[in-house]
Gaussian input, Z-matrix of N, CA and C with variables (Angstrom, degrees):
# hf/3-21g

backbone

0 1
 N
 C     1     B1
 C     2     B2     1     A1
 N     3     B3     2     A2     1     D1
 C     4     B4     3     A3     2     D2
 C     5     B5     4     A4     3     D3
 N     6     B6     5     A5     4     D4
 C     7     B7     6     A6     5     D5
 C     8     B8     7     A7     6     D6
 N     9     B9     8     A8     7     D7
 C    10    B10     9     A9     8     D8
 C    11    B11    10    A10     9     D9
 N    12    B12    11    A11    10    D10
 C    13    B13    12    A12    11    D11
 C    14    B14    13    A13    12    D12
 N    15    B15    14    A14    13    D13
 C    16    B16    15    A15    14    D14
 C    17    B17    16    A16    15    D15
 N    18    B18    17    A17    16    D16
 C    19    B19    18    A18    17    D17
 C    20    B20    19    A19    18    D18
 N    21    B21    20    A20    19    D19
 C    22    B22    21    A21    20    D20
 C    23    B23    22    A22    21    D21
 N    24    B24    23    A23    22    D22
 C    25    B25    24    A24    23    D23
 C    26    B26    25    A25    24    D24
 N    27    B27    26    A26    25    D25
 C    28    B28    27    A27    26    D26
 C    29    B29    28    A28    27    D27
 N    30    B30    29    A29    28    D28
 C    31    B31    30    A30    29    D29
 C    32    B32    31    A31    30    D30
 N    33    B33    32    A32    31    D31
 C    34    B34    33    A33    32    D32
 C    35    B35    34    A34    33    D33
 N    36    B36    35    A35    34    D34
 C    37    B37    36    A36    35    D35
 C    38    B38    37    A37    36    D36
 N    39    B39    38    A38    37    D37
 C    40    B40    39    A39    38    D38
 C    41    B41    40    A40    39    D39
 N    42    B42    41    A41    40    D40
 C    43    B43    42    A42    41    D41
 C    44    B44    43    A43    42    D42
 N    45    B45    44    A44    43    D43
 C    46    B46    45    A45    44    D44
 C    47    B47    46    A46    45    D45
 N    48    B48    47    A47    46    D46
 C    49    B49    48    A48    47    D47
 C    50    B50    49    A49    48    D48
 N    51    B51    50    A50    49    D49
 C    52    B52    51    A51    50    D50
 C    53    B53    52    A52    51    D51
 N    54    B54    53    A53    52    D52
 C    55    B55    54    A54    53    D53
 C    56    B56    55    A55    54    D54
 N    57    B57    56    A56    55    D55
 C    58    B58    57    A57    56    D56
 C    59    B59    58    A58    57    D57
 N    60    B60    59    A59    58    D58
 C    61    B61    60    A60    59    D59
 C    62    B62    61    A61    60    D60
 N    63    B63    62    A62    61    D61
 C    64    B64    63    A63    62    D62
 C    65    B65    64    A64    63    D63
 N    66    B66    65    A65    64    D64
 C    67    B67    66    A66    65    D65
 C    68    B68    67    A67    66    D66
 N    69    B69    68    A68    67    D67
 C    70    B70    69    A69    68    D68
 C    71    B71    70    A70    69    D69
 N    72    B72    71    A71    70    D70
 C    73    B73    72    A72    71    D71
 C    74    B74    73    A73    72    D72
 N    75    B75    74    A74    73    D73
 C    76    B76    75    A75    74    D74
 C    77    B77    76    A76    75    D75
 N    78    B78    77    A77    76    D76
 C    79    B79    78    A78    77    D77
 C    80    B80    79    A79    78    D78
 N    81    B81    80    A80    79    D79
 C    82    B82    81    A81    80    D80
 C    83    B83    82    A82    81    D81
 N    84    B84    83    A83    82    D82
 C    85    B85    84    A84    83    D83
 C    86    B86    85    A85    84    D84
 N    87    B87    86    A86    85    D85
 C    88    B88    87    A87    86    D86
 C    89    B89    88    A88    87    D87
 N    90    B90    89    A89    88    D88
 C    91    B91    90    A90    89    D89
 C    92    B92    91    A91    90    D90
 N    93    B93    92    A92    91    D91
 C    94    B94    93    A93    92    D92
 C    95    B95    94    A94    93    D93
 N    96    B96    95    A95    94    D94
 C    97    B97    96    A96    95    D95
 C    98    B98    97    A97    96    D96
 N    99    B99    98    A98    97    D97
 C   100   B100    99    A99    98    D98
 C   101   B101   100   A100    99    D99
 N   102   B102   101   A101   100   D100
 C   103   B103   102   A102   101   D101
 C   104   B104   103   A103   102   D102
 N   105   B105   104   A104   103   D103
 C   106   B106   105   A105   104   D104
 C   107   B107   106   A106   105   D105
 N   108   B108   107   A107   106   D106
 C   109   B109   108   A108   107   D107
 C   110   B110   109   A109   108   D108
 N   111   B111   110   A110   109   D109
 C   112   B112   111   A111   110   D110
 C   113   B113   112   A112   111   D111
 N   114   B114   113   A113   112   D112
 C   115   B115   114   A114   113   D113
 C   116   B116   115   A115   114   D114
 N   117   B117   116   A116   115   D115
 C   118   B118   117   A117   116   D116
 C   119   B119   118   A118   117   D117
 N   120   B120   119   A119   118   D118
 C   121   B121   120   A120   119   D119
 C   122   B122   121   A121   120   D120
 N   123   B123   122   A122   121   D121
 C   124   B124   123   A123   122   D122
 C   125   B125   124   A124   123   D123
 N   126   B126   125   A125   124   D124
 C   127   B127   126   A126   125   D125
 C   128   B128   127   A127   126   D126
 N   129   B129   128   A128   127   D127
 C   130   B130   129   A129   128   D128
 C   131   B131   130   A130   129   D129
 N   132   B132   131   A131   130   D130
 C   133   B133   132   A132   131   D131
 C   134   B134   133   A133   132   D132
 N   135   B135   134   A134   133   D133
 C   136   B136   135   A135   134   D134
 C   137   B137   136   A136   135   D135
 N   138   B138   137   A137   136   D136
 C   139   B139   138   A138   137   D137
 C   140   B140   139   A139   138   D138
 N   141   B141   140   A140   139   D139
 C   142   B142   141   A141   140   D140
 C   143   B143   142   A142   141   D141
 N   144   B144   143   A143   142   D142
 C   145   B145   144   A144   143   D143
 C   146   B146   145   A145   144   D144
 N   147   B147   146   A146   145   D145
 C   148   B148   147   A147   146   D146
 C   149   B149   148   A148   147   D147
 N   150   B150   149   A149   148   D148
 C   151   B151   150   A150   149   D149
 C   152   B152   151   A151   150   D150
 N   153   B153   152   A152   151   D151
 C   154   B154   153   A153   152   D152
 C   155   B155   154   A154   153   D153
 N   156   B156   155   A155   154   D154
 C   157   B157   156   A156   155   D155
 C   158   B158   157   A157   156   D156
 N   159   B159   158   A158   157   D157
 C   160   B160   159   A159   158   D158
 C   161   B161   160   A160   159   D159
 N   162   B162   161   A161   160   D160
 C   163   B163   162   A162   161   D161
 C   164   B164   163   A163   162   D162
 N   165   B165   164   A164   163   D163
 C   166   B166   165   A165   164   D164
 C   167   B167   166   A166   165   D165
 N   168   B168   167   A167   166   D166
 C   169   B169   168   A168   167   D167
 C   170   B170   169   A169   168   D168
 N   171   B171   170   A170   169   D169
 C   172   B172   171   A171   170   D170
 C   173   B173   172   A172   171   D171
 N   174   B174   173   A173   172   D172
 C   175   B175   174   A174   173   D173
 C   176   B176   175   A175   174   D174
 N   177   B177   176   A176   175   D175
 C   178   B178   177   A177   176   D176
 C   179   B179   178   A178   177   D177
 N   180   B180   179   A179   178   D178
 C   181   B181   180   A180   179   D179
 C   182   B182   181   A181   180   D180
 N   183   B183   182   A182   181   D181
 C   184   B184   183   A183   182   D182
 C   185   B185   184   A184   183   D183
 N   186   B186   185   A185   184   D184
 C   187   B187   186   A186   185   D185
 C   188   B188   187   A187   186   D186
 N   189   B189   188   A188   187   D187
 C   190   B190   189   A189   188   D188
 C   191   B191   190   A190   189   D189
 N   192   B192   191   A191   190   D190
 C   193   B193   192   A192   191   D191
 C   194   B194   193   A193   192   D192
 N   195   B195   194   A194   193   D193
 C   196   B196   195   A195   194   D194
 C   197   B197   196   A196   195   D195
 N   198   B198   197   A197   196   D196
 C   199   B199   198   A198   197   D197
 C   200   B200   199   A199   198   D198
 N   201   B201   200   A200   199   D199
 C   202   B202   201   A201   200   D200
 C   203   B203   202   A202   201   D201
 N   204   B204   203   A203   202   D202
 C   205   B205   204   A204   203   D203
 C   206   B206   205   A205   204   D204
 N   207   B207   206   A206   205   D205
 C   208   B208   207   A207   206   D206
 C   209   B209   208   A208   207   D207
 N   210   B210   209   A209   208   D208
 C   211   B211   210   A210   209   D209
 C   212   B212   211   A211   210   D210
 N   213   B213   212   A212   211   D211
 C   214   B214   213   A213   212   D212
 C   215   B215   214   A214   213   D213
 N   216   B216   215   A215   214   D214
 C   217   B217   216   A216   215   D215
 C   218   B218   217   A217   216   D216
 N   219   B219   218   A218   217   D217
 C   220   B220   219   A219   218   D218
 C   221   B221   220   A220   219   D219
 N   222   B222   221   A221   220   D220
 C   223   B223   222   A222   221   D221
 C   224   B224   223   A223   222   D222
 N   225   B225   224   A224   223   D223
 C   226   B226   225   A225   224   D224
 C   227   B227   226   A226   225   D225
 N   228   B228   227   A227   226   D226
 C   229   B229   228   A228   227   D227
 C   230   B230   229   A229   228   D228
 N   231   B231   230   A230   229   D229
 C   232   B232   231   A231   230   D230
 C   233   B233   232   A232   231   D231
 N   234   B234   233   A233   232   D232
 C   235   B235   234   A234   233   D233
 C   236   B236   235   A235   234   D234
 N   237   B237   236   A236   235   D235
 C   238   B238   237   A237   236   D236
 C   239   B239   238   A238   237   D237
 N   240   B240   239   A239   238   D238
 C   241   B241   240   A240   239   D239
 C   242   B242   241   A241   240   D240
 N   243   B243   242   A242   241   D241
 C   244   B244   243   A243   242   D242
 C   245   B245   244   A244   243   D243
 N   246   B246   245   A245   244   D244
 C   247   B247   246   A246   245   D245
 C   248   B248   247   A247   246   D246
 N   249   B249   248   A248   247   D247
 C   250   B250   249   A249   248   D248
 C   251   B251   250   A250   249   D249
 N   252   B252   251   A251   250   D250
 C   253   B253   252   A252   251   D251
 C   254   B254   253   A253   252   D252
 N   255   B255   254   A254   253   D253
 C   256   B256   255   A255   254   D254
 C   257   B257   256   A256   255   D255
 N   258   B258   257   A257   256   D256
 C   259   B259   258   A258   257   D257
 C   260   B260   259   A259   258   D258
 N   261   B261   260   A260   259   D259
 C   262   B262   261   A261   260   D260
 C   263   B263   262   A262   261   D261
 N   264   B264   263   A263   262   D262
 C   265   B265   264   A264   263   D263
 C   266   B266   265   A265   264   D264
 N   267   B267   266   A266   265   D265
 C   268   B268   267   A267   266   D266
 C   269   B269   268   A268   267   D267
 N   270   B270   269   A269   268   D268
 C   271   B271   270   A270   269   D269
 C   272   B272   271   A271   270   D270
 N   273   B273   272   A272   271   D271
 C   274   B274   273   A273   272   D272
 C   275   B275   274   A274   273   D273
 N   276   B276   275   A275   274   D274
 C   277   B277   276   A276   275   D275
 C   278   B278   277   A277   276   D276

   B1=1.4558
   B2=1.5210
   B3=1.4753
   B4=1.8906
   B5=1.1824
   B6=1.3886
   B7=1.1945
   B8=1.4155
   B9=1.1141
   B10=1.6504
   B11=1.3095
   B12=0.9730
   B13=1.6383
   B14=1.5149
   B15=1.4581
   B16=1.7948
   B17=1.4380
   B18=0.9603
   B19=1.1145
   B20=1.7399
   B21=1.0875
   B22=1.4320
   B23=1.5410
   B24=1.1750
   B25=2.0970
   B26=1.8457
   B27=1.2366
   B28=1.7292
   B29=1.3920
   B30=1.5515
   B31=1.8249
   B32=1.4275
   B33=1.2610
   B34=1.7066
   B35=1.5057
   B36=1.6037
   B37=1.5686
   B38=1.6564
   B39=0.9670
   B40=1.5154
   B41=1.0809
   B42=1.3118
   B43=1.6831
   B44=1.5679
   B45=1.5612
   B46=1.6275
   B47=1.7735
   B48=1.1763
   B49=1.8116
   B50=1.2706
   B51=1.2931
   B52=1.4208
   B53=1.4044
   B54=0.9410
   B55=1.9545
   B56=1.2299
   B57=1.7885
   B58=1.7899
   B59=1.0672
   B60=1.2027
   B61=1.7086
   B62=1.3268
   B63=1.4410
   B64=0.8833
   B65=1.4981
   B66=1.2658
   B67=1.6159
   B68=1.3814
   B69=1.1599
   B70=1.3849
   B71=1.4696
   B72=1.1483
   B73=1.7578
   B74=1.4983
   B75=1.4553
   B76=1.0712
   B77=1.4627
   B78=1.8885
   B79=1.2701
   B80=1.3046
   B81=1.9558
   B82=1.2757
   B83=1.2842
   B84=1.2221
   B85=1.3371
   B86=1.8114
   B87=1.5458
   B88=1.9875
   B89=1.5080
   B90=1.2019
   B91=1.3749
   B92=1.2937
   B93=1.9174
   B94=1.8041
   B95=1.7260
   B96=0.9750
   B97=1.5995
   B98=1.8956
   B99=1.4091
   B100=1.6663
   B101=1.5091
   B102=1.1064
   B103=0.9559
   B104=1.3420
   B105=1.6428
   B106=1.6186
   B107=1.4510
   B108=1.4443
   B109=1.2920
   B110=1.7091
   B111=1.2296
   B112=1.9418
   B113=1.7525
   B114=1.3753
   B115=1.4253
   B116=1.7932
   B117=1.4867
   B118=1.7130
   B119=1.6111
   B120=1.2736
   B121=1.3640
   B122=2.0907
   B123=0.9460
   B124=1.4289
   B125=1.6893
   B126=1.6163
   B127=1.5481
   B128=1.5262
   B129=1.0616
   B130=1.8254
   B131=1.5435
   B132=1.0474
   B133=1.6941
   B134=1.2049
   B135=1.2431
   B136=1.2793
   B137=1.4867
   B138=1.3711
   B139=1.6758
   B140=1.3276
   B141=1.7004
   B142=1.8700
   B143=1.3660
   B144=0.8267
   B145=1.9973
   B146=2.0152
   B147=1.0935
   B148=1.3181
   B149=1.4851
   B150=1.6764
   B151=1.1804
   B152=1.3754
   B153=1.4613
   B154=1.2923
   B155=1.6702
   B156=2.0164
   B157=0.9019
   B158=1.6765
   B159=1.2902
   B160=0.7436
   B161=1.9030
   B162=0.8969
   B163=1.9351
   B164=1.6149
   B165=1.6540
   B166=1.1913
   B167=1.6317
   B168=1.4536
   B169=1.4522
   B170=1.7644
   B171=1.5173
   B172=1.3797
   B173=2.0335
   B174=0.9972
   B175=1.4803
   B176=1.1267
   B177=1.7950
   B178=1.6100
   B179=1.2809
   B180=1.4632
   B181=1.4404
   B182=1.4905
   B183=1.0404
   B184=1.4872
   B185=2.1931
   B186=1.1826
   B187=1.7464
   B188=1.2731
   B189=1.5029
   B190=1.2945
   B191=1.2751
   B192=1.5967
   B193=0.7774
   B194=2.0199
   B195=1.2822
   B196=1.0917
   B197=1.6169
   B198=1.7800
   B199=1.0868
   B200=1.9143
   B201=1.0977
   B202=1.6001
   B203=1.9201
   B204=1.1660
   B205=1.8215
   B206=1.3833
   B207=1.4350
   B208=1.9103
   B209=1.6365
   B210=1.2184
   B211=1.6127
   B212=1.6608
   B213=1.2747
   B214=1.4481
   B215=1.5713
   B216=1.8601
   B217=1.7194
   B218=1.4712
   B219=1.2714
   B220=1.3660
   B221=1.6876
   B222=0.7087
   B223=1.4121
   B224=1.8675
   B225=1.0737
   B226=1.6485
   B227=1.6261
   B228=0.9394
   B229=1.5193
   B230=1.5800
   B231=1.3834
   B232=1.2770
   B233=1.8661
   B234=1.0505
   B235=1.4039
   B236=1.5531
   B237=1.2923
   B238=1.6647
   B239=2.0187
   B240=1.3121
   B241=1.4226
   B242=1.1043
   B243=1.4384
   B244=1.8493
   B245=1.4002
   B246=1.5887
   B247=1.2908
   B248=1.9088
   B249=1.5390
   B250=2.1486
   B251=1.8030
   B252=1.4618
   B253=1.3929
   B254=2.2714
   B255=1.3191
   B256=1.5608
   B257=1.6043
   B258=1.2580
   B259=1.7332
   B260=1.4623
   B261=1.5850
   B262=1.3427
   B263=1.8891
   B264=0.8735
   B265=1.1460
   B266=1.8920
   B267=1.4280
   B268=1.4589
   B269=1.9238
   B270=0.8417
   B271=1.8900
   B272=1.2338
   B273=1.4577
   B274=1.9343
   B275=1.9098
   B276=0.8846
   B277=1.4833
   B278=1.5686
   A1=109.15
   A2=107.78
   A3=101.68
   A4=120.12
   A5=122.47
   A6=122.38
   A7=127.79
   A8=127.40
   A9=142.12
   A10=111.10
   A11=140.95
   A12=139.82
   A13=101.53
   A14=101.05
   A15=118.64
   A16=114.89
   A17=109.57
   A18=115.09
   A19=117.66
   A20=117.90
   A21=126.44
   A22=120.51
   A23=81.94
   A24=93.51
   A25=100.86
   A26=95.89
   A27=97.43
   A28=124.95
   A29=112.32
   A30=121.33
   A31=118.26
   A32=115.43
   A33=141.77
   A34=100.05
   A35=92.50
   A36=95.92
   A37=100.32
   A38=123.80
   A39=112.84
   A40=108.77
   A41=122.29
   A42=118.11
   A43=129.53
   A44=77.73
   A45=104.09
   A46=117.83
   A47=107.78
   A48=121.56
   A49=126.73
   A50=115.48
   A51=116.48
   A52=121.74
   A53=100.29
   A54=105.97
   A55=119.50
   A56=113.39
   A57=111.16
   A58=99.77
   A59=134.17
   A60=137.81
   A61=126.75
   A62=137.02
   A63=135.89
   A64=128.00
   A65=112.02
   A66=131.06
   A67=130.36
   A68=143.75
   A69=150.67
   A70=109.98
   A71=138.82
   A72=135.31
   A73=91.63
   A74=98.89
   A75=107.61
   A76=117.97
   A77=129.33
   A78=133.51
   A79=99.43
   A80=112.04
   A81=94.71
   A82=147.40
   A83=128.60
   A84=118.01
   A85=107.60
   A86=84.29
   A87=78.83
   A88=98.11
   A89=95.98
   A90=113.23
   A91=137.17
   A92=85.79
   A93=115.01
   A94=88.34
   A95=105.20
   A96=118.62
   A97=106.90
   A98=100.76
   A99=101.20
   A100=139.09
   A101=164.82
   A102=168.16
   A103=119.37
   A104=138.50
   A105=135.76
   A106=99.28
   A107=138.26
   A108=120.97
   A109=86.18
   A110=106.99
   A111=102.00
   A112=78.09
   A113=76.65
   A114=113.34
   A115=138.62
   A116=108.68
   A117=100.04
   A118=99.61
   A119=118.27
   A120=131.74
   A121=95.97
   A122=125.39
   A123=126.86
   A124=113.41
   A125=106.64
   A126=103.62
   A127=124.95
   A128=116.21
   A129=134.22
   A130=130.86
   A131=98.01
   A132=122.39
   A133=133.66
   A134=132.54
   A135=118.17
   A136=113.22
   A137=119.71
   A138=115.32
   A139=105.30
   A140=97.39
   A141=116.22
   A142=104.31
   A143=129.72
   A144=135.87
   A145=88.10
   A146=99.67
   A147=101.97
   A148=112.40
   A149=146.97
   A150=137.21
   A151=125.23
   A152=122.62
   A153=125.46
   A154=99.84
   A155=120.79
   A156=112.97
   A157=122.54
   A158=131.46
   A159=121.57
   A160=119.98
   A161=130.56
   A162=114.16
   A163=107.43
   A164=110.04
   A165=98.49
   A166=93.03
   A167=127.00
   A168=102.08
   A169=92.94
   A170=105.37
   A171=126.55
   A172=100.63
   A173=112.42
   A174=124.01
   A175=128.57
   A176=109.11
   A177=124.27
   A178=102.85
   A179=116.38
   A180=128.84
   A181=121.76
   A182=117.98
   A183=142.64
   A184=93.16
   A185=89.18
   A186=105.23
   A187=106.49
   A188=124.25
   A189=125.82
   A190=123.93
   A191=125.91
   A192=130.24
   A193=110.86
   A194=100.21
   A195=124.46
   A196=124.34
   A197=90.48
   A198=127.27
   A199=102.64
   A200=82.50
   A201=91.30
   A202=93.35
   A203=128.27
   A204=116.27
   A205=102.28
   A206=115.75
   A207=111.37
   A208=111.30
   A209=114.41
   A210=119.71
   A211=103.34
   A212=105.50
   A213=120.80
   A214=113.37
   A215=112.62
   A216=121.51
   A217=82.10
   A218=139.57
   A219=114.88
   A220=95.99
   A221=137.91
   A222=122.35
   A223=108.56
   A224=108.99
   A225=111.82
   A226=127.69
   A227=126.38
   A228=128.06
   A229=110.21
   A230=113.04
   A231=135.18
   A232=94.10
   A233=131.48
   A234=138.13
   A235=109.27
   A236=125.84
   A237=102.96
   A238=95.81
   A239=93.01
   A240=121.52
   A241=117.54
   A242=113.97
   A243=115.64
   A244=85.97
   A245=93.38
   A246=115.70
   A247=118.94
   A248=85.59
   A249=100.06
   A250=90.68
   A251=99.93
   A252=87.89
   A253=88.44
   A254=87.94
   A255=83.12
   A256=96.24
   A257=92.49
   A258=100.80
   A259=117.64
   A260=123.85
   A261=119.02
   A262=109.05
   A263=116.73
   A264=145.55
   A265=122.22
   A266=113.93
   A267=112.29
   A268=100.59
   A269=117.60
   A270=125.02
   A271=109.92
   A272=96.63
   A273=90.04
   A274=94.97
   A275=112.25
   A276=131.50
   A277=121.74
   D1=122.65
   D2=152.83
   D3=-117.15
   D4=153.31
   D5=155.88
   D6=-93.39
   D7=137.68
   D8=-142.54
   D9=-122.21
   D10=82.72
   D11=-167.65
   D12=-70.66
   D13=116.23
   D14=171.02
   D15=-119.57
   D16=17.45
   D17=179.99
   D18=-49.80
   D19=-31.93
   D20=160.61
   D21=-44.05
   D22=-22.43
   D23=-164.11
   D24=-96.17
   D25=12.76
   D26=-179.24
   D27=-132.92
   D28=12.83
   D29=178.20
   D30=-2.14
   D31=-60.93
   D32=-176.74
   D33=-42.98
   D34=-77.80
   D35=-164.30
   D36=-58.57
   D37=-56.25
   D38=-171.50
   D39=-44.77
   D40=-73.81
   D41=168.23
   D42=2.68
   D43=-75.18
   D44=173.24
   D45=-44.88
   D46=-72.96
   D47=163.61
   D48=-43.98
   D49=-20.73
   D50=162.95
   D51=-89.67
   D52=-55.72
   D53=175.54
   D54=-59.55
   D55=-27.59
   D56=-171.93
   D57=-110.67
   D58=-10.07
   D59=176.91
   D60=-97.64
   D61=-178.49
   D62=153.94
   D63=-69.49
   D64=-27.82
   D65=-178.47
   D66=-34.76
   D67=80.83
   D68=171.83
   D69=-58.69
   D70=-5.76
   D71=172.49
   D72=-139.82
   D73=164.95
   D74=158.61
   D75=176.87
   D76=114.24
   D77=-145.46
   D78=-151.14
   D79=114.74
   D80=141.26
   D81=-161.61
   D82=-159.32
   D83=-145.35
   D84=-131.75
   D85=159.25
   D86=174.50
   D87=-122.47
   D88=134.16
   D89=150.17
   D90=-149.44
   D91=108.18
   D92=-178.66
   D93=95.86
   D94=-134.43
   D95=-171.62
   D96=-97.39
   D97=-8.03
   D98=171.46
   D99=-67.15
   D100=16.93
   D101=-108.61
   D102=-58.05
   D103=103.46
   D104=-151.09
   D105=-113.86
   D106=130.34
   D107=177.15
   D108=-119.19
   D109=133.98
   D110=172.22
   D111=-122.80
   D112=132.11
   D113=153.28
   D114=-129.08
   D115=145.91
   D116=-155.92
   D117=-125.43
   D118=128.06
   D119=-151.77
   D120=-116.91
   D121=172.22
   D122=162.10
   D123=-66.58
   D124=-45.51
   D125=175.11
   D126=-109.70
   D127=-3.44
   D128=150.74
   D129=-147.64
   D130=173.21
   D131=166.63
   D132=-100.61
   D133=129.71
   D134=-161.36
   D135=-146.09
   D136=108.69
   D137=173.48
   D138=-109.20
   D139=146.22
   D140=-175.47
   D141=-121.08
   D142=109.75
   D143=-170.44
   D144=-95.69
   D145=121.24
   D146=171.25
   D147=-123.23
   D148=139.29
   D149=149.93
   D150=-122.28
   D151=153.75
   D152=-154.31
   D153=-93.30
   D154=-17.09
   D155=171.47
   D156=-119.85
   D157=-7.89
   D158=-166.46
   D159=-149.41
   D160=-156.86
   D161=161.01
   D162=-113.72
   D163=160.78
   D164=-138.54
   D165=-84.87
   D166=-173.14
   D167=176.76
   D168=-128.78
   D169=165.43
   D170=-159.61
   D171=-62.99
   D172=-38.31
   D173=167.72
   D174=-48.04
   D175=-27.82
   D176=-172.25
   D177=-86.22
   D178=-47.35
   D179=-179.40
   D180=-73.71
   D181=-23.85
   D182=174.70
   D183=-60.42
   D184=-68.43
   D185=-175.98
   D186=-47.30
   D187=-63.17
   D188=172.94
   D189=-46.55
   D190=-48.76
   D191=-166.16
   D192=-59.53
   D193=-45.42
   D194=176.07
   D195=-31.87
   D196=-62.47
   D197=-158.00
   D198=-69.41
   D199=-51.71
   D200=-156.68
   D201=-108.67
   D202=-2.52
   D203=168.97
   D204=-137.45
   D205=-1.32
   D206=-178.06
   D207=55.78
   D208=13.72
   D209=174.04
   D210=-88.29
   D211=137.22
   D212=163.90
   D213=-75.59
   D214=145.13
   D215=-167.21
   D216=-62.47
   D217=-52.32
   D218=-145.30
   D219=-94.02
   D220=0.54
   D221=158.93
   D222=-63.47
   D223=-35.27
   D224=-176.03
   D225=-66.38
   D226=178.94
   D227=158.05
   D228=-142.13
   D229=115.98
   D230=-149.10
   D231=-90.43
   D232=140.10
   D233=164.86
   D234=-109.26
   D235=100.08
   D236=-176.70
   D237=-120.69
   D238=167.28
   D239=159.63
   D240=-146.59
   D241=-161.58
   D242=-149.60
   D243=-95.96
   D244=120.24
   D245=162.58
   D246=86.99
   D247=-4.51
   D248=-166.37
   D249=-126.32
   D250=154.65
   D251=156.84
   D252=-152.49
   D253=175.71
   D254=-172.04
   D255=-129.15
   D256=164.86
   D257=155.83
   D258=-171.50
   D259=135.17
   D260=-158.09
   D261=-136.09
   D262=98.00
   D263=-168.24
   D264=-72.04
   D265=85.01
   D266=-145.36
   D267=-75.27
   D268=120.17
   D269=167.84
   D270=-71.73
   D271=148.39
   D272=175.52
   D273=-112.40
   D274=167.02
   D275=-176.84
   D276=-101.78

């Protein structure tokens, strides 16, 4: 698995997430047919795995998680729906 920073390929949404959100970063990436947006807030972190065909699988998120917060899947608590899954990662200050 890699993750692929496209974040270039998304002006709008970034736009959007910065100005109406709390979000101070915001990057993202594909990996495979998944779509990962991590975003970094003052009091969390937050990645959204989205796909256009299928639900995401525990392996994809596992990688990401890794990759980009060095947190282990089972340290997390996963929120998913059809085809999305979430995960939000609280910072201390």
């Amino acid at each position: 698995m890699r993750l692929i920073d496209i974040t270039n390929s998304y002006p709008h949404l970034v736009t959007q997430q910065l100005a109406h959100t709390d979000a101070t970063f915001i990057k993202v990436f594909s990996l495979g047919n998944v779509t990962v947006i991590f975003t970094k807030a003052p009091t969390h972190n937050e990645l959204l795995f989205t796909s256009d065909s299928r639900n995401i699988k525990d392996a994809e998120i596992a990688f990401a998680l890794e990759k980009l917060c060095g947190v282990a899947f089972k340290d997390v608590t996963v929120i998913r729906g059809d085809k999305l899954a979430e995960v939000t990662l609280t910072t201390s200050n």
